[in-house]
Each structure stands twice: as C-alpha cells, then as structure tokens.
C-alpha positions in Angstrom: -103.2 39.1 18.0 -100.3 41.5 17.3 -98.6 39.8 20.6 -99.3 36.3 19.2 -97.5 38.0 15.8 -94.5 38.9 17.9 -94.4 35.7 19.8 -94.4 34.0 17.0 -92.3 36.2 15.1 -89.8 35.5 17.9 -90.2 31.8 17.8 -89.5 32.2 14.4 -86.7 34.0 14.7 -85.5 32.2 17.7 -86.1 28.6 15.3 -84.4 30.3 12.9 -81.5 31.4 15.0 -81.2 27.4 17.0 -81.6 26.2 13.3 -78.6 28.4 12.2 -76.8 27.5 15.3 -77.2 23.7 15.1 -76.4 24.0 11.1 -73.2 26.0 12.8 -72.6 23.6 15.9 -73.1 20.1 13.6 -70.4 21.9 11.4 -68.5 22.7 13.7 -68.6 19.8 15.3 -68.2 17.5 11.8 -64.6 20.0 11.2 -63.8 18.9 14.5 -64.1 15.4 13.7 -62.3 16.1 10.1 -59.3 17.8 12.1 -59.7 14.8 14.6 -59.0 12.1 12.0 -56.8 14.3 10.5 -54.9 14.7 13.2 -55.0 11.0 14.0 -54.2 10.3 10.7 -51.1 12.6 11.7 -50.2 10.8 14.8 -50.5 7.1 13.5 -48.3 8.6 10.3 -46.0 10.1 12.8 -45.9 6.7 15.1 -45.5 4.8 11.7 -42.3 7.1 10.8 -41.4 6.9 14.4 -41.3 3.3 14.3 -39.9 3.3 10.9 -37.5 5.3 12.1 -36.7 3.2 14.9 -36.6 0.2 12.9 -34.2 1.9 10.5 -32.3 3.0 13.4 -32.2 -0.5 14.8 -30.6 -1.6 11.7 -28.5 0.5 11.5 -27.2 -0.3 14.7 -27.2 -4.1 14.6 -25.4 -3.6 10.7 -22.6 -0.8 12.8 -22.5 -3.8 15.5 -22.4 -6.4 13.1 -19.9 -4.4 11.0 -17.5 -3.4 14.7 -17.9 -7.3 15.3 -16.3 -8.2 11.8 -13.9 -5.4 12.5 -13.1 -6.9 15.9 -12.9 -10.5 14.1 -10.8 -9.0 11.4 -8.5 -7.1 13.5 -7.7 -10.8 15.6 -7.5 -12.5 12.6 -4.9 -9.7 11.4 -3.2 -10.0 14.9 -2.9 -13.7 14.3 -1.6 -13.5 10.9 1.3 -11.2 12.0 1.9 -12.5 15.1 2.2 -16.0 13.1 3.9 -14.1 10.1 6.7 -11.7 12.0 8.7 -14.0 14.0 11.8 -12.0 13.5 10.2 -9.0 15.7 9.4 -11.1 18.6 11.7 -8.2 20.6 8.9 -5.7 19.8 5.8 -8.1 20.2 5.1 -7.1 24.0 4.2 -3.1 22.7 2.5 -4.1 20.0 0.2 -6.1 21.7 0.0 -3.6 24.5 -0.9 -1.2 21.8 -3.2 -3.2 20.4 -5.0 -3.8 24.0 -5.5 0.0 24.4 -6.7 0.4 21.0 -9.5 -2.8 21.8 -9.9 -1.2 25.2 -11.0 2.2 23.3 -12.8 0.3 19.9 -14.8 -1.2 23.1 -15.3 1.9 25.5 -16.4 3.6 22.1 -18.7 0.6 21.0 -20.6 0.9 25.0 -20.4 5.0 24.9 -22.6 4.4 21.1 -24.6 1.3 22.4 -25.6 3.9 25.5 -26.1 6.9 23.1 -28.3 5.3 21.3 -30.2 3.9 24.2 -30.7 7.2 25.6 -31.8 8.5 21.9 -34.6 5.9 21.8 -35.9 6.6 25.4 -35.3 10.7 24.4 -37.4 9.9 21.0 -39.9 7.6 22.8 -40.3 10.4 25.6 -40.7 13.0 22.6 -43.2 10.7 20.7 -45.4 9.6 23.9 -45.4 14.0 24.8 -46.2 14.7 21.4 -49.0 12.1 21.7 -50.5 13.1 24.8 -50.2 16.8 24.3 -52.1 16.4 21.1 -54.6 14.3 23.1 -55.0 16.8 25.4 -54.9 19.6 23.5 -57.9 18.2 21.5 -60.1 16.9 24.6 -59.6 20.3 26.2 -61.1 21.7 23.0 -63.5 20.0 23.0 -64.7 19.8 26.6 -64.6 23.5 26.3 -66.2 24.2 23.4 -68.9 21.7 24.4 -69.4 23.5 28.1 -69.4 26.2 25.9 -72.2 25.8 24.1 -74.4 23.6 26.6 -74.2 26.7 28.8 -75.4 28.8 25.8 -78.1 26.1 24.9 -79.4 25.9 28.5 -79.2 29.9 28.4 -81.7 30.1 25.5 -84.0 27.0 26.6 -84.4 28.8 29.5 -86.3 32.0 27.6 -88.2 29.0 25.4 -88.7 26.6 28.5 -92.9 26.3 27.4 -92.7 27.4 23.5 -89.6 24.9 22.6 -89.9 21.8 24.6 -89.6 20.2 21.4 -86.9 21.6 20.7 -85.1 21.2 24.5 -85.9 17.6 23.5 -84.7 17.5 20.4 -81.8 19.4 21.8 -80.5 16.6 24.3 -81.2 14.2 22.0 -78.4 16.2 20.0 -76.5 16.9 23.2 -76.8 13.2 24.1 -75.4 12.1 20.7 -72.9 14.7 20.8 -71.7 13.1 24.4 -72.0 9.8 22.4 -69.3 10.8 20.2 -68.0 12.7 21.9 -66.8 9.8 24.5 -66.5 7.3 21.4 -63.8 9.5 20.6 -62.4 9.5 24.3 -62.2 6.1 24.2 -60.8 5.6 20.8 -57.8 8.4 21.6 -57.4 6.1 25.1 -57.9 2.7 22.8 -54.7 4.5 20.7 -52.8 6.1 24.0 -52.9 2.8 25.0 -51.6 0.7 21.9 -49.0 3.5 21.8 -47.8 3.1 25.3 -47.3 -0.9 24.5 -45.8 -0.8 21.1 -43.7 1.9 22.8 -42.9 -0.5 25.8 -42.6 -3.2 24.0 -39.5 -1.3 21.7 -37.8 -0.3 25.0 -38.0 -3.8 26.0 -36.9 -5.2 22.4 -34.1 -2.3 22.4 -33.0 -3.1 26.4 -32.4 -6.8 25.4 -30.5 -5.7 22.1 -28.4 -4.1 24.6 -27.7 -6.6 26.9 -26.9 -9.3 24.3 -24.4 -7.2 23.2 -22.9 -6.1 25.6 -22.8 -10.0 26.9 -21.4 -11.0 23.4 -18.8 -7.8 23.6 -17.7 -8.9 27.0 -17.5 -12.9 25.7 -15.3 -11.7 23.0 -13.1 -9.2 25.3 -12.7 -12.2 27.4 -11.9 -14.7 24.4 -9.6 -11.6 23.1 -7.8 -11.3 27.0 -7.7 -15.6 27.1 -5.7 -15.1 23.5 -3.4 -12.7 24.4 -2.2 -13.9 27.5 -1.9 -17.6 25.6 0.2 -15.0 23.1 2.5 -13.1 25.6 3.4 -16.6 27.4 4.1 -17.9 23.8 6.0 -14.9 23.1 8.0 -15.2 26.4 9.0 -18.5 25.9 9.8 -17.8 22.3 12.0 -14.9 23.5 13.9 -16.9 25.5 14.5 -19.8 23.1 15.8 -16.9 20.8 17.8 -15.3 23.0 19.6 -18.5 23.7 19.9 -19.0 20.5 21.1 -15.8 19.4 23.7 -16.5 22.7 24.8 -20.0 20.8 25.1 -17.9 17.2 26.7 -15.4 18.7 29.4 -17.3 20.6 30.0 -19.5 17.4 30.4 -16.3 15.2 33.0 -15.0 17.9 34.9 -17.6 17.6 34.5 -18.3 14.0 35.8 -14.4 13.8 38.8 -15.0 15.3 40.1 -18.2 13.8 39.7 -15.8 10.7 41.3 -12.7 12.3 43.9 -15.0 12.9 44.3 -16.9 9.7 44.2 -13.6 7.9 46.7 -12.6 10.1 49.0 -15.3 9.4 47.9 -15.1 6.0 49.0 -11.2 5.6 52.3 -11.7 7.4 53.1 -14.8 4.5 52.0 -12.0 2.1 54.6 -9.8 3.2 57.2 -11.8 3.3 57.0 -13.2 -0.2 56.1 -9.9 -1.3 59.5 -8.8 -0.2 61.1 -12.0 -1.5 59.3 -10.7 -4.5 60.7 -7.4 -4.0 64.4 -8.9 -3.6 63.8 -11.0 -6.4 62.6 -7.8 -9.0 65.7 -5.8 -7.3 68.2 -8.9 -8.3 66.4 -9.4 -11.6 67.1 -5.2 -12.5 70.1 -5.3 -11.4 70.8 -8.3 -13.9 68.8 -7.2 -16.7 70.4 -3.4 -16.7 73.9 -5.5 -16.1 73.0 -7.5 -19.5 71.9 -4.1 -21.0 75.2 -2.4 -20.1 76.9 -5.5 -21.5 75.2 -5.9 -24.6 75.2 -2.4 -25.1 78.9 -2.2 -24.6 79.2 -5.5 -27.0 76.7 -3.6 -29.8 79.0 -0.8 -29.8 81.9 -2.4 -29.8 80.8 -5.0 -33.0 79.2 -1.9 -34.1 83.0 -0.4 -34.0 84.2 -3.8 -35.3 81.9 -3.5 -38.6 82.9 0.2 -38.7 86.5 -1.0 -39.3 85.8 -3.9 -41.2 83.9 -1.9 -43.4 86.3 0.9 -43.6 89.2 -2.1 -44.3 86.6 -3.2 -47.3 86.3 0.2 -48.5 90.9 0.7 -48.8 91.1 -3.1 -50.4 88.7 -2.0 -53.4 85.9 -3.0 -51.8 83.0 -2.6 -54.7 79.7 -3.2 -56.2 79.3 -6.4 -58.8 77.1 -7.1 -61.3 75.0 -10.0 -62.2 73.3 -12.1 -65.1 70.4 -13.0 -63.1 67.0 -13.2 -64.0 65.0 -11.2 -61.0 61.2 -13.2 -61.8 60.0 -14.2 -59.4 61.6 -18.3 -59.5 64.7 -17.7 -60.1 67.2 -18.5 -57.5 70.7 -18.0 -58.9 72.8 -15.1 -59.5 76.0 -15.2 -61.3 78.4 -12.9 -60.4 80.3 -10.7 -63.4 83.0 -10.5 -60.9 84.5 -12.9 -58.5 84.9 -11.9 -55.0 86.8 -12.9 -51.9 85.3 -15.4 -50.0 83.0 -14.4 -47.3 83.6 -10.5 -48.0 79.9 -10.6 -50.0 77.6 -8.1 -49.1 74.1 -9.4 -50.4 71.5 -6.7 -50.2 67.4 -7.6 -51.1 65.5 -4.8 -51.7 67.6 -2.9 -49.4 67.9 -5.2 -46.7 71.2 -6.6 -45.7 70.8 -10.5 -46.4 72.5 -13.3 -43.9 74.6 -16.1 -45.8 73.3 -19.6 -44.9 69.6 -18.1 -43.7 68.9 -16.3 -46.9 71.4 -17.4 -49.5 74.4 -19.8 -50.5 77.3 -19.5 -51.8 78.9 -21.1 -54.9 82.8 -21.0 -55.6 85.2 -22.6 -57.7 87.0 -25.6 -57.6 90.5 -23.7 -57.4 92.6 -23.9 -54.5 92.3 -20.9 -52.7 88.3 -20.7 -53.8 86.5 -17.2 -54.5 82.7 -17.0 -54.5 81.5 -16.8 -58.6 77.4 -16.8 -58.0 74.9 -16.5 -55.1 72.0 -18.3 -54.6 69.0 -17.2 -52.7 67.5 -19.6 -50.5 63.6 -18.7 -51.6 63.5 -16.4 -55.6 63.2 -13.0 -55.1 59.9 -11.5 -55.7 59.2 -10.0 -59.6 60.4 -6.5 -59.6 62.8 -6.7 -56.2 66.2 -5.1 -56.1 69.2 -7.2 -55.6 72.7 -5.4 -55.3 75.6 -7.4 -54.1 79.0 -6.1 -53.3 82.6 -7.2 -51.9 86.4 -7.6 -52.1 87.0 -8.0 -55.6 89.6 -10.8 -57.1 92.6 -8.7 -58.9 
C-alpha cells in the first residue's frame, strides 16, 4: 500500500510534471508560431518595401532616362537652332561640334556607367533580399528542428521510466508529436511555398529590369547613330558652306581692294586739287592784304590830310570872324525852318543837331536871297527836330 502511494504519488507528480511541460511545450510552440507569422509578416513587409523600393527605383530610372532623353532631344534641337541661327561662325563650327561630340560621348558613357550601376544595385539588393530570406528561413527551421529533437529525446527519455503506467499518455504523446510534425511541415512547406514565390517575383524583376536595359541601351545607340548620321550631314554642309563663303569673301574682298584704291586714288587727286587752290587761296588772301593795308595806308594818309585840310579851313573860319548865329525858330517837334538873325556866307554854315555835325543836302537846305552874290538867310532841316533838341548853327558872317 505505501508503495502503491508512492507509485502513484509519482504518477502524479510525473502527470503533473508532462502536464506542466506540454502546457510549456504548446506555448512554446504557439510563441513560435506567433514569432513565425511575425516574422513572415516581416519578410512579406520587407519583400513589399523591397519591391516598392524597386518599383520606386525603376521609376526613378525610366523618369532620369526619360529626363537624359529629353536632354539629349533638347540639346540636338539646341544644336540645330544655332547651327541654323549662327551662320556668321561657320569658321568655328568644326570645334563646336567636336566639342559637342565629346560632351555626347561622355552624357552617353555616363548614361551606360548609371544604367550598369543600377543593374548591379538591383542584382546586389536582390542578392541581399533572397540572403535575408533564406537566412531567416533557416535560421527558423534550425530552431525548430532543434528544439523539436530536443524535446522528442526528452519525451522518449521519460516515456521510457512510464513505458507500462503512461501508455496513454505515450499515445497521447505522438498524437501531439504527430500534430506537432503536422505543423511543423505545414510550415516547411508554406516558407518553401514563399521561398518559392520570392525566387520568381525576384526572377521575374531581373528579367523585367535586364530588358529595361537592353531597350535602352538599343534606343541610346539608335539615337547616337541618328545623332553621328546628323552630324556628318552637318560637317559636309558646313564644308561646303565654308567654301562657298570663303569664295565669297575672296570676291568681296577683291572688289573692296579695288574699290579702296580708286578711292586712295581719288582722294589723292582730290588732296593735291586741295592744295593747289588752297595756295591760290593763300596768294589770293596775300594779294587781297597787301591791297586792303595799301587802301588803309591811303585812306589813312587821305583822313589825315582832309583832316589837316579842315584843320586849316577851320582855323581860316576862325581869322575871317567866323561865329555863332542865332535863330527865330520854333524847336517843337514840326517845325522845319530856321531863320537866321545873321546872314552868312554861302556854304561856310556849320549846322549842328544836338551836337552832331549836320550834312547840307542829307539833313538840311539852304535858303538865300535873291541878290547877286547870294548869302544863306534860314536853314531848313530835311525831317523837324525832335521837342527839346539843340540846334546851334555857325559861319562866316556877312559884314
């Protein structure tokens, strides 16, 4: 009896124990599935962001290709337009477009060096994503192969001690184990299932990006062909355009020569007529002094001589009684004639208007009598003096 108690005591204790254990196992077992679908959850969110990535990435690169192709169409349309609009440097044309065959060559060596860095970044992020994925995979079979040889050999270990007492429990035990295995290779099979999907939708963006590639580089090569065709067309053009100029500018330059020295030659003949009538202009001025400071010397010489003459006459006036004379005129400004209070030889008057010396037959008359050797007896201004003038006349009195 007190063995039975310990048996069962044991049993109890052993039930207890496999109880605790397969509480502990199925939960361990249920957090590995957790950490499982978490970590698929993981990998399909990392594939999706991969491929998201990728997608993103291929974009990108057909909007950068899309974008170097409008640069490439832009830059031949710009070559056109100043090929078309800069005749005038046809001399420089040859490095220009050399230049601008280097700078292609280099937009296009720089377009493939991209088109292959980006090639070799997908395969190097479809290599890291495929590791990633099979590491994981591994990682988490390992686990659980071991932990599940693990306890299997610790299951068989205690079934042995119970072999008669627990055959229920050995049975329910591989019914566990079995299910366990069950999942267990469910699991296989849906990680190879996902391996598997992986690998294709991986393959299949190789092969989608390989053929991106390739008609690329077949439409880059078309349009460096197109480019080389258009160029060539260009330089001949250019060639023959240079030609036709430089006979041209041959022609132009020829005429210009010549047209140069007619002028050279007319402006020559031109300067020496401007000399010579600038000296016959010269002579002319030196005659024309000559006679002008002649005149002056005469007339100079015939003022100072009249200028003696009047000196004398005056001086004669003066020892005959020559003297002032009044007058009954009115001075207001209408009236015209002047009475003398004296009578005075003819033509010895002196007629003077407000101070002025007055010039008979311009400025005034004179009036005489009717006897026969006549003396002037009034004056008569050819225009009335002005109210408030001075008149004052003078001359050889009659005795």
């Amino acid at each position: 009896s007190t063995a039975e108690g310990s048996i069962n005591t044991r049993v109890s204790n052993e039930e207890s124990t496999r109880t605790s254990s397969d509480a502990s196992l199925t939960t361990r077992v249920s957090s590995e599935e957790v950490a499982r679908a978490s970590a698929d959850t993981s990998l399909d969110t990392r594939v999706s962001t991969e491929e998201s990535t990728r997608t993103a990435a291929d974009a990108s690169l057909t909007t950068r290709v899309s974008s170097e192709e409008v640069a490439r169409s832009s830059a031949d349309a710009s070559i056109v337009a100043t090929i078309s609009s800069n005749a005038s440097f046809d001399l420089s044309i040859e490095t220009r477009l050399s230049t601008e065959e280097v700078t292609r060559s280099t937009a296009d060596s720089s377009l493939t060096t991209r088109v292959s860095n980006e090639e070799s970044a997908r395969v190097s992020g479809d290599a890291s994503v495929a590791a990633a994925a099979s590491t994981s995979l591994s990682t988490a079979e390992g686990s659980i192969n071991t932990r599940v040889s693990n306890e299997e050999s610790t299951r068989a270990s205690a079934d042995s001690s119970l072999t008669t007492r627990v055959s229920n429990e050995e049975s329910t035990r591989t019914s566990a184990d079995a299910s366990l295995t069950t999942r267990v290779s469910t699991e296989e099979s849906a990680r190879a299932s996902a391996d598997s999907s992986l690998n294709s939708v991986l393959s299949a963006e190789v092969s989608n990006r390989i053929a991106d590639v390739d008609a690329e580089q077949s439409r880059a090569e078309s349009a460096e062909l197109v480019l080389t065709n258009n160029l060539s067309a260009e330089t001949s053009s250019r060639v023959s355009g240079d030609a036709s100029l430089n006979t041209a500018l041959g022609s132009a330059e020829l005429s210009l020569s010549s047209r140069i020295a007619t002028e050279e030659s007319t402006r020559s003949s031109a300067d020496t007529s401007l000399t010579s009538r600038v000296s016959t202009e010269e002579s002319n001025r030196t005659a024309a002094d000559s006679s002008l400071n002649n005149a002056i010397t005469g007339e100079t010489s015939s003022r100072v001589s009249a200028d003696a003459s009047l000196a004398a006459e005056i001086s004669a006036i003066n020892a005959s009684d020559f003297g002032k004379v009044g007058t009954t005129g009115s001075v207001n400004g209408t009236n015209k004639e002047f009475p003398l209070n004296s009578v005075l030889v003819v033509n010895t008057e002196f007629v003077y208007l407000n101070g002025l010396l007055q010039k008979a037959g311009d400025d005034y008359t004179l009036v005489t009598n009717l006897a026969a050797s006549p003396n002037t007896v009034r004056i008569d201004f050819v225009t009335a003096p002005k109210l408030g003038s001075s008149v004052q006349f003078a001359g050889n009195v009659v005795a």
